[in-house]
C-alpha positions as CSV (number, residue, x, y, z in Angstrom):
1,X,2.1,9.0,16.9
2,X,-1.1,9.3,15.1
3,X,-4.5,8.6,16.7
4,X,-5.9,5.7,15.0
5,X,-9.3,8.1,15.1
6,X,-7.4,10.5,12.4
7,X,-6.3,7.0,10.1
8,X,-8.5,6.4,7.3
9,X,-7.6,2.3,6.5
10,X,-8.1,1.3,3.6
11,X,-6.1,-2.1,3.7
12,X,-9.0,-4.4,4.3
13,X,-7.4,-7.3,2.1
14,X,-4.3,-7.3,4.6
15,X,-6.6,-7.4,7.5
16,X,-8.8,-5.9,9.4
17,X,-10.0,-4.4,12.6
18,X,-10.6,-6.7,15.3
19,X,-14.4,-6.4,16.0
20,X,-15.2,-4.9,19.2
21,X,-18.0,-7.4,19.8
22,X,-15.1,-10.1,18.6
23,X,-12.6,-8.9,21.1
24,X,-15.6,-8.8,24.1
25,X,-16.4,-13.1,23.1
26,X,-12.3,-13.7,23.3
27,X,-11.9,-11.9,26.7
28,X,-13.5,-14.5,29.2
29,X,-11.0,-16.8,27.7
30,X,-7.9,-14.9,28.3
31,X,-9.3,-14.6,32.1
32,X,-11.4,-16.4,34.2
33,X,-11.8,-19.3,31.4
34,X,-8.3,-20.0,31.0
35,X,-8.5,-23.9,31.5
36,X,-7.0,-26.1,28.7
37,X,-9.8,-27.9,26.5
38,X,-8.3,-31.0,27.2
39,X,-8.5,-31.0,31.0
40,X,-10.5,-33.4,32.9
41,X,-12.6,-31.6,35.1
42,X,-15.0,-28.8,35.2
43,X,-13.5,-25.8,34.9
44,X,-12.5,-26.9,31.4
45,X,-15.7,-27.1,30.0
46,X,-16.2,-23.8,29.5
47,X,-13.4,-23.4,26.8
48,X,-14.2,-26.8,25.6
49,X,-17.7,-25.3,24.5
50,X,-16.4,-22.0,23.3
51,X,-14.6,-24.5,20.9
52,X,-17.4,-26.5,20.1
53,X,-19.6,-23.0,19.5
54,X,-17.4,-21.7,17.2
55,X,-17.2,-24.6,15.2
56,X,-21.1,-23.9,14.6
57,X,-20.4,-20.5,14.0
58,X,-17.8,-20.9,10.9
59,X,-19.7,-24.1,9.5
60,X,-22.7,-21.7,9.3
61,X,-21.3,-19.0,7.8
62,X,-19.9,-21.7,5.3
63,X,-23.3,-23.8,5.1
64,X,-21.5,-26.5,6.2
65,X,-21.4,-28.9,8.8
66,X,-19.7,-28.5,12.1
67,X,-17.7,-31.3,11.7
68,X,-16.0,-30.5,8.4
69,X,-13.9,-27.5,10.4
70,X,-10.9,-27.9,12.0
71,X,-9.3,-24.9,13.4
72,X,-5.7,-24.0,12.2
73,X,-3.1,-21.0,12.6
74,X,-4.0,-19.4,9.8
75,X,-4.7,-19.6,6.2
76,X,-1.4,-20.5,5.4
77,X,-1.7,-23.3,7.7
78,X,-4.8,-24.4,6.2
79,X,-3.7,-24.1,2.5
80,X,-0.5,-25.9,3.4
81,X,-2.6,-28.8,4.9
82,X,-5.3,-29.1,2.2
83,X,-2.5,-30.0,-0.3
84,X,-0.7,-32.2,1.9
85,X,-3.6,-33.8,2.7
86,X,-4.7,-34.1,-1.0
87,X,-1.3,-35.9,-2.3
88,X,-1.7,-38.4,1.0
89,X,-5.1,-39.2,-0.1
90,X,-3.9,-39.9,-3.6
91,X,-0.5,-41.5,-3.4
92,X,-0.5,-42.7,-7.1
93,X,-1.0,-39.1,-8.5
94,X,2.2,-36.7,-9.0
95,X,0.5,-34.2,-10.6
96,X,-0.9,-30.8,-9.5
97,X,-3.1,-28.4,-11.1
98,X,-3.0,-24.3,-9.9
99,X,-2.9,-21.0,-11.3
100,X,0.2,-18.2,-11.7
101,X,-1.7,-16.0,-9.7
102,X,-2.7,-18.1,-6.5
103,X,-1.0,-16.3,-2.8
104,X,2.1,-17.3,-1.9
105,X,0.8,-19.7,0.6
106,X,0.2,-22.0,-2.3
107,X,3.1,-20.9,-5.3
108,X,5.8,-21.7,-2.9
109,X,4.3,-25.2,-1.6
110,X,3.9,-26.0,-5.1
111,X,7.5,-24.9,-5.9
112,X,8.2,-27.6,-3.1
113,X,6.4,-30.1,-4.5
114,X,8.4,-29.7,-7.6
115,X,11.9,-30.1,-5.6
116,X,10.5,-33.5,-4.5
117,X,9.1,-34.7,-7.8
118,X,6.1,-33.7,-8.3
119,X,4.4,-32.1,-11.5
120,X,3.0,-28.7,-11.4
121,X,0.7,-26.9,-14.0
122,X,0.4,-22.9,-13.1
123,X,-2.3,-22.1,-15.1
124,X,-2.5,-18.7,-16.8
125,X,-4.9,-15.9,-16.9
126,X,-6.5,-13.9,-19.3
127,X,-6.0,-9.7,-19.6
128,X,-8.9,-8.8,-17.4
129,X,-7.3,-11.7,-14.7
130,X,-10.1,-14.2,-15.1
131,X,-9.1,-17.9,-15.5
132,X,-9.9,-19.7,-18.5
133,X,-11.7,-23.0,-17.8
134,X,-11.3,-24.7,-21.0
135,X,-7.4,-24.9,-20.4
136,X,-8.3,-25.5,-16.8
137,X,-10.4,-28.5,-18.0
138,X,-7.4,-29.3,-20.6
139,X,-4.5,-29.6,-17.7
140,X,-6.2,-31.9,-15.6
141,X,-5.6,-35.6,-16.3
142,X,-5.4,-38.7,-14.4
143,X,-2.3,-38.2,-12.8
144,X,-3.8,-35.1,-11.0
145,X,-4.1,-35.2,-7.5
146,X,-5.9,-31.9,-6.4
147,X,-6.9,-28.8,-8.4
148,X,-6.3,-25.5,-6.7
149,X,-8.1,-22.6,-7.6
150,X,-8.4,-19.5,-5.0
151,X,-11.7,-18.4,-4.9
152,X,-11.0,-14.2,-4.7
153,X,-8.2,-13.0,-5.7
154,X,-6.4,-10.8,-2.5
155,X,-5.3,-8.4,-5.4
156,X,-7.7,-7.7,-8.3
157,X,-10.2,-8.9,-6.2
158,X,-12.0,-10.7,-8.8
159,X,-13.2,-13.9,-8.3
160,X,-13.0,-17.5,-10.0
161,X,-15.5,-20.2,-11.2
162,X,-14.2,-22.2,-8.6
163,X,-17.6,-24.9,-8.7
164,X,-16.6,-25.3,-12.4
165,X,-13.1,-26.0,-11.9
166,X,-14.1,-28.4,-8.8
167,X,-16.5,-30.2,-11.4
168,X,-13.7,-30.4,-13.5
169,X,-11.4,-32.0,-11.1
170,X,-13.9,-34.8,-9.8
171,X,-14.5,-35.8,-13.5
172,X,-10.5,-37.0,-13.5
173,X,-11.2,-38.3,-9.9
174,X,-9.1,-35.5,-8.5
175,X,-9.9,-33.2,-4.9
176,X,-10.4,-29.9,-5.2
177,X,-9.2,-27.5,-3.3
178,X,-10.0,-23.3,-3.0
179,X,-8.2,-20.9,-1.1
180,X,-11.2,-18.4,0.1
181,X,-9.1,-16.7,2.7
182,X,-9.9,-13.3,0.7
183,X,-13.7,-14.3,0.0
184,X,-14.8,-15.7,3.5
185,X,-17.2,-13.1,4.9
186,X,-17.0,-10.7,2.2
187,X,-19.6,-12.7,-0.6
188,X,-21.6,-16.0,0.2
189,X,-20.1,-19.3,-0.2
190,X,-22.7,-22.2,0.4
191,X,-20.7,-25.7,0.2
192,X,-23.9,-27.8,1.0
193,X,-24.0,-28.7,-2.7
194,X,-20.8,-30.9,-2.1
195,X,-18.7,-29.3,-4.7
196,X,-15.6,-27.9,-3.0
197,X,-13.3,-30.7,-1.0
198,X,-10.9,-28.3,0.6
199,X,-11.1,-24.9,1.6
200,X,-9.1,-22.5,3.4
201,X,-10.3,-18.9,5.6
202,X,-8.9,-16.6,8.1
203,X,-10.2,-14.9,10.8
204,X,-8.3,-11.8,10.6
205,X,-9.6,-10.9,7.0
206,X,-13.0,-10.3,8.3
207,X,-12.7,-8.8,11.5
208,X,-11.7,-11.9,13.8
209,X,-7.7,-12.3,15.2
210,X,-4.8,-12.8,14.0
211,X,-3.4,-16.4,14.4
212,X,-6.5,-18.4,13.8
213,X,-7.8,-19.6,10.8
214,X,-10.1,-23.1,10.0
215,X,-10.0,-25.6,7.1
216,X,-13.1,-27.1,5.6
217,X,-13.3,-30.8,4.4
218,X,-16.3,-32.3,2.8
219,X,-14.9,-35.4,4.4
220,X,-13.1,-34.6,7.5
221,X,-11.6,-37.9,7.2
222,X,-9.4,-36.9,4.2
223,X,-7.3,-34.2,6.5
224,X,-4.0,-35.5,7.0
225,X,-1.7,-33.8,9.7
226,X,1.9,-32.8,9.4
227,X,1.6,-31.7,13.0
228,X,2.0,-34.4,14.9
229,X,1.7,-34.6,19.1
230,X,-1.9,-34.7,21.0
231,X,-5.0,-35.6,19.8
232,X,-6.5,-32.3,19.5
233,X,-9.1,-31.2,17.0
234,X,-10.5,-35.0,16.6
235,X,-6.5,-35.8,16.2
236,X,-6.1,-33.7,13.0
237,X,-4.4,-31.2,14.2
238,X,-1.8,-31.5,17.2
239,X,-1.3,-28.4,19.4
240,X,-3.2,-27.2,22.8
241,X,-6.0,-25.6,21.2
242,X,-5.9,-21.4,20.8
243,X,-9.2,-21.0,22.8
244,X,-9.5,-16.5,22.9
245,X,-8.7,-17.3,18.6
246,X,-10.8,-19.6,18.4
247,X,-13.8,-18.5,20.0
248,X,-13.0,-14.9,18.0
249,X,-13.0,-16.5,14.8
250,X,-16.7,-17.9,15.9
251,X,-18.0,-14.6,16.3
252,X,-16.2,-12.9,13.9
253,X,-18.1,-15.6,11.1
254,X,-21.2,-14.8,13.1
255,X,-21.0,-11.4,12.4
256,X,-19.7,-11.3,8.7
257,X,-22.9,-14.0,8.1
258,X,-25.5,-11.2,9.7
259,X,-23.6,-7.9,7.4
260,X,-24.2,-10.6,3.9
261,X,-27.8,-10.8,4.9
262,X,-28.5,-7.6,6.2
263,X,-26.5,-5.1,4.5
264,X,-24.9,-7.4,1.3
265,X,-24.6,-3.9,-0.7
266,X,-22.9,-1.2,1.7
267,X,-19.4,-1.6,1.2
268,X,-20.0,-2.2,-2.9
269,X,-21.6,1.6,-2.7
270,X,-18.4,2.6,-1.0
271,X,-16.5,1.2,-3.2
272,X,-18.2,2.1,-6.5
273,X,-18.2,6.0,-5.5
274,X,-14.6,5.8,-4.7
275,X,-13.8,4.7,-8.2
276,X,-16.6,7.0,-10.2
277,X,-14.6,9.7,-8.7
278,X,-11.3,8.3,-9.8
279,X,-12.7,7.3,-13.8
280,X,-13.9,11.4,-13.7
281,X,-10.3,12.9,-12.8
282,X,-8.0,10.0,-13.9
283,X,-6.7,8.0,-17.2
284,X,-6.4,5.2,-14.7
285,X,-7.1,1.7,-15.7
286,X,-9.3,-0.2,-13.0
287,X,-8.6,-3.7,-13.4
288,X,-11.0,-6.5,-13.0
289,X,-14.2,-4.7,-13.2
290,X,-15.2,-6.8,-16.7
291,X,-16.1,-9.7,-14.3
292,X,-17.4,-10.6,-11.0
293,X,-15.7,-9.3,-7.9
294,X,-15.3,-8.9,-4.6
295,X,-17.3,-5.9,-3.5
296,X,-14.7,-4.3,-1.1
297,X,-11.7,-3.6,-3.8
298,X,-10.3,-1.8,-6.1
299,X,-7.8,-2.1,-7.9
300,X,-5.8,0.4,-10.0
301,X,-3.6,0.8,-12.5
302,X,-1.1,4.4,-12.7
303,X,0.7,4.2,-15.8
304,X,3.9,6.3,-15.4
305,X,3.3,6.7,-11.4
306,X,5.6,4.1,-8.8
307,X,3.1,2.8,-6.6
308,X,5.9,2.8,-3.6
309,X,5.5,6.1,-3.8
310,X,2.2,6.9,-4.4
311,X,1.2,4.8,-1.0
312,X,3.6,7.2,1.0
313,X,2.0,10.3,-0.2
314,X,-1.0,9.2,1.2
315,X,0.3,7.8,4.1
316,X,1.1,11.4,4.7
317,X,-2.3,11.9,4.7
318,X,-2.8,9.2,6.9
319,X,-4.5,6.8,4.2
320,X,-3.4,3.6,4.5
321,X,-4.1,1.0,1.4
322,X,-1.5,-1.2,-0.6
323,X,0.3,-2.2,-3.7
324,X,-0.7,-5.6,-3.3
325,X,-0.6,-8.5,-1.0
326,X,0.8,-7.3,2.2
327,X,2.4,-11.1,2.0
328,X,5.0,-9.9,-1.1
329,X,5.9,-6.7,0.9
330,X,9.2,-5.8,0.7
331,X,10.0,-7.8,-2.5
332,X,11.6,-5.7,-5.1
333,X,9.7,-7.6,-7.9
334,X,6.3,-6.6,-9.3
335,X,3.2,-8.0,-9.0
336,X,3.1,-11.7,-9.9
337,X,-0.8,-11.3,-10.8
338,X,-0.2,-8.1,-12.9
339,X,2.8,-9.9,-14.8
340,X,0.0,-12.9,-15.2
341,X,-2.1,-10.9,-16.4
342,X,-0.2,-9.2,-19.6
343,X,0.8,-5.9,-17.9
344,X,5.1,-4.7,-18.5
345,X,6.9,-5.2,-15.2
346,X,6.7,-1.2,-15.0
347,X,2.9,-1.1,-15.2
348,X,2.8,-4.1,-12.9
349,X,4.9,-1.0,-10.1
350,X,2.2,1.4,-10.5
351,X,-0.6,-0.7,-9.2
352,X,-3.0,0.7,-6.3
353,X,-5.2,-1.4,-4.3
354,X,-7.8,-0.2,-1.8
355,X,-10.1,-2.6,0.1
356,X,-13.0,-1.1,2.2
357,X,-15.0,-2.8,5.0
358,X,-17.6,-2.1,7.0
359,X,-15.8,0.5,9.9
360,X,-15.3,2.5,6.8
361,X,-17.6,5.0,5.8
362,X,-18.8,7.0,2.7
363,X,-16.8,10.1,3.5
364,X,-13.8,7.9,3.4
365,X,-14.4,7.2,0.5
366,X,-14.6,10.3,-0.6
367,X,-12.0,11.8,1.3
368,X,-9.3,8.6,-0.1
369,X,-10.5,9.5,-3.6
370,X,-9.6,12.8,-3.5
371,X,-6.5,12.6,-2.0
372,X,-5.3,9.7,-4.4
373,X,-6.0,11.7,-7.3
374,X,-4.0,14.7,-6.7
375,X,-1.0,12.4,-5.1
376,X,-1.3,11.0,-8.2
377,X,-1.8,14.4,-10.1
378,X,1.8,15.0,-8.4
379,X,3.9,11.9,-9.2
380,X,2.4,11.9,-12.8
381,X,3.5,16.1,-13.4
382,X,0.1,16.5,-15.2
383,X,-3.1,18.6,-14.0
384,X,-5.0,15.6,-14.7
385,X,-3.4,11.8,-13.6
């Protein structure tokens, strides 16, 4: 087995490591705090405050209000719930407005919502993967219900106007909705300007757990269940709560708030050196770089090279990054954003993404780099990929 001190992870998007100061705030609550929330007496009020904490914790990261978060699963969970939610709170409307390359979490609800009725609009994407908000602003009509719009892509990486495509929605009287699971803790998102109805994060994509994630509503009172049971979270979400999650995702938004306002440009250096080394060795294409971005990924493009195989040759090396969303693994068809975004299904196979965070350093970097252009050197049968 390979010591995780000799792994150079580069899969960031996927998840991430669990912080270590993360882990130490879960601990007490897998141990001498082990009372439900909902008990009576005093021994629960311990993890009835670690709740209460965290909910601080996220809504500051958000510049929200701790109110407007309820603590879910995961991001699935929430995504799932901001669109049920949504068609509740308009009953009248049948319509939906998304786009072709939104996560699973939301293509395949919306391919639900289509078995029971409803109408769906996937919108497209332009070459360099950036949404066009005239046809946004063209799909939405009174009949729509909620607008989703991610606000990062977990690919490209590049992210979307989602304030204009939530102004666009409220002018039809429809909710908006972003899935910021990939943004949260990796750019800032301020919702105090009332913009965004719905959005969806996950702890384990910036160094929290697995297993917890929250949902923001501007108006908590909008959040319908489909969980139904106690009256945990304020009664919007049934299910003893997952206190050790919980109070991880708290510090893990904590954290990710302090690296923004301290050191906002870090992992964008790490990530810009790893592809100037790639432009000078490679006829690679680096997709989404004509926009803005998230500032941990990269996202390539090997014409002629299977991507499959590229990621083992540097698994050899013990490099670990991805073809794409670690939720499509295993699927034998190509990249749904890459097939958005104009690319032949065989271009859409030879797509590389690497995602950095802040346990990664400049020498791996360098060291990834390096390694990904001769792998790529190899697969390609040219001195230069």
């Amino acid at each position: 087995m390979t010591s995780n001190a000799n792994i150079v992870y580069l899969d960031n998007n996927a998840t991430t490591r669990v912080d270590p100061a993360v882990r130490d705030a879960m601990l007490p609550y897998l141990s001498e705090s082990y009372a439900n929330p909902s008990s009576p007496y005093t021994f629960a009020r311990a993890p009835m405050l670690a709740i209460a904490q965290a909910r601080r914790q996220v809504a500051a990261l958000l510049s929200a209000e701790p109110e407007q978060i309820t603590f879910t699963s995961c991001g699935t969970e929430s995504s799932n719930t901001a669109l049920h939610s949504a068609l509740r709170a308009r009953p009248g409307r049948k319509s939906i407005v998304t786009t072709s390359v939104e996560h699973p979490s939301i293509l395949r609800y919306c391919e639900r919502l289509e078995s029971h009725g409803y109408n769906v609009t996937y919108l497209p994407v332009d070459r360099n993967g950036q949404l066009v908000l005239k046809e946004l602003e063209l799909s939405i009509s009174d009949d729509t219900a909620i607008v989703s719009v991610m606000w990062a892509n977990n690919e490209t990486g590049i992210l979307f106007p989602v304030r204009e495509a939530a102004a666009a929605a409220h002018c039809a009287g429809a909710l908006f909705h972003t899935d910021a699971v990939q943004a949260c803790g990796k750019v800032t998102i301020d919702l105090s300007d009332g913009l965004i109805d719905l959005l969806s994060l996950s702890a384990h994509k910036f160094h929290g757990p697995k297993g917890v994630g929250a949902l923001f509503a501007r108006d908590p009172d909008l959040l319908s269940s489909y969980l139904f049971g106690g009256e945990q979270e304020r009664g919007r979400r049934a299910g003893t709560e997952n206190v050790p999650g919980i109070a991880g995702i708290g510090k893990a938004a904590e954290l990710a708030g302090a690296q923004l306002r301290e050191h906002p440009a870090d992992i964008a250096e790490m990530r810009d050196a790893f592809e100037q080394t790639l432009s000078g060795a490679c006829s690679c294409l680096l997709t989404g770089t004509q926009g803005a971005r998230l500032p941990n990924t990269s996202h390539i493009v090997f014409p002629g090279v299977e991507a499959e195989t590229l990621i083992h040759l540097l698994d050899f090396d013990h490099i670990c990054c991805s073809s794409g969303s670690a939720c499509a693994s295993g699927s034998s068809e190509p990249s749904h954003v890459l097939t958005a975004m104009g690319f032949s299904r065989q271009d859409a196979r030879s797509a590389l993404r690497v995602s950095f965070s802040r346990f990664n350093s400049s020498h791996d970097a360098e060291f990834a780099a390096g390694r990904v252009v001769e792998a790529a050197r190899r697969l390609s049968g040219k001195h230069r990929c």
